[in-house]
N, C-alpha and C positions, 0 to 999 in steps of 0.2 A: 504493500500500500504506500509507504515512505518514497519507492521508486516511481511508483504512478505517477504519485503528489509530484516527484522532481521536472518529470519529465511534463506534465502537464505544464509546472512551472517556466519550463524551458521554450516549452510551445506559446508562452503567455498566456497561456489559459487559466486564467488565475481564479476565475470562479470555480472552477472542477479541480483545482487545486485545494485551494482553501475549504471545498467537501470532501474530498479523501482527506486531506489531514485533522476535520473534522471530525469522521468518522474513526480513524487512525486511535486518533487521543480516547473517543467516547469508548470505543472498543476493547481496549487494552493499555488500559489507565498502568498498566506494570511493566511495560516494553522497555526494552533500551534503547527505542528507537523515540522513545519520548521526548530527548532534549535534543536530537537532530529533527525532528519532526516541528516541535517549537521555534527552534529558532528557524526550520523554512517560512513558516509560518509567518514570522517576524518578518521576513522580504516580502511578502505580497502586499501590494497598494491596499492601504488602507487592512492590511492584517492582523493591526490592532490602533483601536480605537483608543483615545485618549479624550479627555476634553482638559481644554488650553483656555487659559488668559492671553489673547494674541497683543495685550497691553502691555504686560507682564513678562512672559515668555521670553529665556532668551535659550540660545544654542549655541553650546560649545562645538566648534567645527572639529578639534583637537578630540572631543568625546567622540563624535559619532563616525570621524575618522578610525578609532579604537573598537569601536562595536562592528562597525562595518567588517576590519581586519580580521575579528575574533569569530566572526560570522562565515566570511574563505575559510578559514581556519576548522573550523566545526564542520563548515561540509565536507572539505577537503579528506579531515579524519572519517567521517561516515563511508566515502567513496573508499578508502584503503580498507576500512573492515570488511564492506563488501565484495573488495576484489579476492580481501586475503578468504571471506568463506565463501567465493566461487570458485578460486583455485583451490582451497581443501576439497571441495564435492566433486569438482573433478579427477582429483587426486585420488579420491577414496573411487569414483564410479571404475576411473581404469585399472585400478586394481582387482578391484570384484571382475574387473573383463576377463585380468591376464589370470586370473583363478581358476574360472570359469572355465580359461580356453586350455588350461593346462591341463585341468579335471577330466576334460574331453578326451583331450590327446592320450591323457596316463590311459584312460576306458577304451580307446581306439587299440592304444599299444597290449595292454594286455588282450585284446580278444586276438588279435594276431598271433602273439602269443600261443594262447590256445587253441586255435586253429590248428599250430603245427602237431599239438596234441593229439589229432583225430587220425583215425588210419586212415592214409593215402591223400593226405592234404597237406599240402604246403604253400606259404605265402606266395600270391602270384602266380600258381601253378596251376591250383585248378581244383576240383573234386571228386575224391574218391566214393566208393560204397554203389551201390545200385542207383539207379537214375539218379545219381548225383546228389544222394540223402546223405547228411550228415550220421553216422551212427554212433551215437552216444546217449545211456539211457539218463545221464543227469544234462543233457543241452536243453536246454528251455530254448522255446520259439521265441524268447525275449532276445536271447545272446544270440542266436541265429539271423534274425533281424540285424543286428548291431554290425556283424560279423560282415553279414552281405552290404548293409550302407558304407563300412570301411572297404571292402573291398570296391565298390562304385567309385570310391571318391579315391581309390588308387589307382584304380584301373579300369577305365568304362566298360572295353573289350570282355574284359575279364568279366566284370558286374553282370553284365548280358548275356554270357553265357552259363553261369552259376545260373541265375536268376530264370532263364529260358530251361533249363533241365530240372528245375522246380517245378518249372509247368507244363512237363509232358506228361501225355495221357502215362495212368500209372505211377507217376510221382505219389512217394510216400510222403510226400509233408504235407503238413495241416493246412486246413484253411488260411488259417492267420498266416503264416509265412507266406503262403500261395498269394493271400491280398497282398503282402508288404513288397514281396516280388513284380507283382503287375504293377504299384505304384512307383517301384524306382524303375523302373524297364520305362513307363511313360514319362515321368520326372525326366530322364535320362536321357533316352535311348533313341529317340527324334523320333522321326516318319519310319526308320531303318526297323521300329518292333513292333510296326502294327498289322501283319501277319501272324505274329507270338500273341498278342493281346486279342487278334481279332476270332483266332482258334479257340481260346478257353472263352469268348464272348457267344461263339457258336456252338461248342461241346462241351463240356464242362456241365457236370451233373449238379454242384450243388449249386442253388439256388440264386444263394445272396454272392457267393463267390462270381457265377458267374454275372450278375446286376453290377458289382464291382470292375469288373473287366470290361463288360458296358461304358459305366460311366465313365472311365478313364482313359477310353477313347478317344473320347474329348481333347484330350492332352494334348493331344499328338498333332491337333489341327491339320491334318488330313484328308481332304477333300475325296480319297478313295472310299471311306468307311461311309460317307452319306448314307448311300446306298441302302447299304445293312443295317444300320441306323434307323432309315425309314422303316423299312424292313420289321425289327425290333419294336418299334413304335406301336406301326400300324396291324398289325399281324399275331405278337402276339396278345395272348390272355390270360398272361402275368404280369400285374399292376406293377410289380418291382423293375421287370426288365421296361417296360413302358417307360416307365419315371426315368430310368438310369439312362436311355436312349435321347428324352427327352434334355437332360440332362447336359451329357457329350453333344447332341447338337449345339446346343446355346453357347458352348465351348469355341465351336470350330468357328471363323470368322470370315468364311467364303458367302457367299449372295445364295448359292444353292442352300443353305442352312437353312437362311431364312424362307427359301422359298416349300422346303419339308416341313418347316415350323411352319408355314399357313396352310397346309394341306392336314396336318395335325389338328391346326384349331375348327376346321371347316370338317374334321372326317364327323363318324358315328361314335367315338372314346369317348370315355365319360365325359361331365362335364369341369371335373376337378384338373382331368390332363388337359382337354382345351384350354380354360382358361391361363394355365402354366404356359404354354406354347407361346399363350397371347401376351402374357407378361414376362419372355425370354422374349419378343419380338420386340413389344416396347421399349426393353433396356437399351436395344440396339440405334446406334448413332446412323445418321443419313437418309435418303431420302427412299431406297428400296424398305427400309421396315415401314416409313410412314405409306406408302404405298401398297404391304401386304395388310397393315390397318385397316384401311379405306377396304379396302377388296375384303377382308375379313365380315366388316361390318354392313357392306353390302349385300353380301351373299347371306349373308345369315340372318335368319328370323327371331331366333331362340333370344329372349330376353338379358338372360343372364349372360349368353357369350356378349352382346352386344352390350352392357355393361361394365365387363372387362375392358372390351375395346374402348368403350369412352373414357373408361379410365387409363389406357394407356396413352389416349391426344394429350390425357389433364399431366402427363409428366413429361409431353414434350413441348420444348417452345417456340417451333416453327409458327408460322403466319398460317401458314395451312389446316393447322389441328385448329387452331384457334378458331379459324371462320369456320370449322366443322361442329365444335363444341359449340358456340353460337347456333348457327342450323338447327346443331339438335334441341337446343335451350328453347328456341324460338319456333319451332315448329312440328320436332316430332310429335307421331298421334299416340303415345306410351306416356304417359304422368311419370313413370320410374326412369325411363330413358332423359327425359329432361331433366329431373333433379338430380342424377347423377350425371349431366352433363353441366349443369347448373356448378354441380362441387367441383368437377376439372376444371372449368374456369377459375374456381376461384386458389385451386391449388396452384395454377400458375403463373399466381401473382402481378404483380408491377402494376404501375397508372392504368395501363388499356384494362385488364381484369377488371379493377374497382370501377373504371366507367363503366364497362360493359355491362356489370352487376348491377348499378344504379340502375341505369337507362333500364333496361331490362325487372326491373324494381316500381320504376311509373308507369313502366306501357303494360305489365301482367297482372290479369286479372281472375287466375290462380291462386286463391288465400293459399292453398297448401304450395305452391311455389314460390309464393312470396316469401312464408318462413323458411323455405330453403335457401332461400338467397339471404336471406338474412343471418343465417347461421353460417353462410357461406363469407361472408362479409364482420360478422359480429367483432371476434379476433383482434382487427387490425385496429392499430391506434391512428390511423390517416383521420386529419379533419375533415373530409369529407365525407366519410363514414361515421364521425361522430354527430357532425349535422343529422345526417339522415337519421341516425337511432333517436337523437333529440326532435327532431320532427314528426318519427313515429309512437312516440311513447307521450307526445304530449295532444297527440288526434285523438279526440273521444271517437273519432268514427273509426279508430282502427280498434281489429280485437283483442280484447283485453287481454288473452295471453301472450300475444306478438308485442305489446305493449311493457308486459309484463319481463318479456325477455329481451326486450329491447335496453329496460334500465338494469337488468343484470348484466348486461355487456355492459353498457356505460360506468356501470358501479366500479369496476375495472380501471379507469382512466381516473388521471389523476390534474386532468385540464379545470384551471379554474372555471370556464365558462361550464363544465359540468357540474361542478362541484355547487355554484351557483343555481344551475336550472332544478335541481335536487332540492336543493334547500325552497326553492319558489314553490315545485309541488308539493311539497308538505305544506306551505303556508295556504294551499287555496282550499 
């Protein structure tokens, strides 16, 4: 707070100075930043008030010379405390680093270590035992793990193939390893392991292992996997592999993604995976997702998908969503489609929203979408929003509840000209 204070001081901001140091003092009357805090305090215009005989009065230039001095002096010292406990906390955080990163290394060195322990494994060599299982009845899939990410970060080559003879049909390792495997191979292993990845995503009996190989498809951004993705998607009728497809697409950053993610939001899938589709399309930046939007929401009837969609225009800030969510504000024949195009407007902020919402405020004659604009609107502290709540809460012809919610947004704002019209409707 003492540094706010300086810096505001430094900006001349001396009114937003002299409230943090305000607050500073009120808060923590015990600080030692008390008597640096004061004497800033002491240099703001008018920082403290005196009253003077200006008949009277005289001033030693020799004194305020000395206060002045004593004043550099006192910040001057403030400033060196400071630096000396930013350089301790840096001093302590790099230490905790080089701990950290020795701790690492020592757990790296000895799994290698151990490693050599195993029959028919040596560092960098490679793995012994049938398909490439570790045989040891005290190796935990924890050390195993550990084992394979030192080996990756030694040696990719190597990682990739440990890790790919994990995942041959028949491979004796567990689940767990089997997932930790698929994740450093995609982590790792580029475009070059998504034949190994795309194998256990097509064969691969167990369930979630195989949803896992799925989604990490993704990774690899890929543009060959679409396909089988769509595939996965659309086809089967396991909700896991769906989602995990669903998933890996929103991953990969090609146009065709997008264009399986609209064929996804448009199939017969539930409505819990469309709607996913529709909200991995909206995340997406440029003008093909705002265009699988449009074509989403044209084609489709279903209330609830077309919902989604309006909520995907409300998190983008093109010109085009905008005059779209208008349209729908202003003229769909759905009461549900307008109030949720009603709240994308207003999630996406700035001057043109709060017009839009006004305007749209006078000319609707919707009671049930006018409190939606109003709730859409209630939030912001903009004057022109406070007008209008002050205009609707003091209309005897508006509904007493709209009314009613009107001065509980206002009650919020701390504008004297509120704080005034409050106290006027109490007096009538």
């Amino acid at each position: 707070m003492y540094w706010t204070a300086y810096s505001q001081f430094k900006l001349k901001e001396f009114d937003q100075a002299k409230e943090t140091l305000d607050r500073l003092l009120k808060a923590f009357e015990k600080t030692t930043w008390k008597g640096d805090a004061q004497m800033l305090l002491a240099q703001l215009p008018n920082g403290i008030k005196v009253n003077i005989d200006p008949v009277t009065v005289t001033v030693d230039p020799v004194e305020v010379e000395v206060r002045t001095q004593e004043v550099q002096e006192r910040i001057k010292a403030a400033q060196e405390r400071e630096q000396e406990r930013a350089q301790a906390a840096q001093e302590r955080a790099e230490e905790r680093a080089r701990a950290a990163q020795e701790r690492e290394q020592e757990r790296v060195r000895a799994a290698l270590e151990r490693l050599k322990d195993f029959n028919g494994v040596g560092v960098g060599v490679g793995v012994g035992g049938p398909n490439g299982s570790l045989q040891s009845d005290d190796d935990p899939c924890e050390f195993k793990i550990v084992v394979l990410q030192a080996l990756f970060q030694s040696d990719v080559q190597r990682g990739i193939a440990v890790a790919s003879d994990w995942l041959k049909p028949g491979s004796t390792q567990t689940p767990r390893c089997k997932s930790a495997a698929l994740t450093l191979l995609a982590r790792n292993g580029g475009k070059s392991v998504t034949p190994i990845i795309l194998g256990v995503a097509q064969n691969e009996p167990d369930l979630k292992l195989r949803a896992h190989a799925i989604s990490v498809l993704g990774r690899t951004n890929d543009d060959s996997v679409i396909d089988s993705l769509r595939d996965f998607a659309l086809n089967s009728q396991q909700s896991e592999i769906a989602e995990a497809s669903l998933y890996a697409l929103s991953e990969i950053t090609s146009p065709r993604a997008i264009t399986v993610l609209s064929e996804i939001a448009m199939s017969n899938k539930s409505p819990n995976l469309r709607r996913a589709a529709i909200s991995f399309i909206a995340s997406r930046q440029g003008e093909p997702a705002l265009d699988a939007l449009f074509k989403i929401y044209d084609a489709d009837q279903n209330i609830e998908i077309r919902k989604s969609v309006i909520a995907g225009f409300g998190h983008r800030r093109s010109d085009r969503a905008g005059a779209k969510l208008l349209e729908i504000a202003r003229g769909a024949d759905n009461i549900e489609l307008r109030k949720s195009a009603i709240s994308g407007i207003g999630r996406r902020g700035g001057d043109q929203a709060i017009e839009t919402l006004l305007s749209l405020y006078d000319s609707e004659k919707n009671e049930e979408l006018k409190d939606q604009i109003i709730y859409s609107l209630g939030s912001s502290n903009d004057p022109r929003i406070i007008h209008k709540l002050i205009d609707i809460a003091k209309n005897p012809q508006t509904p007493i509840e709209r009314r009613k919610r009107a001065i509980g947004w206002l009650s919020r704002s701390k504008d004297p000209e509120v704080l005034k019209f409050l106290e006027d409707l109490l007096k009538q």
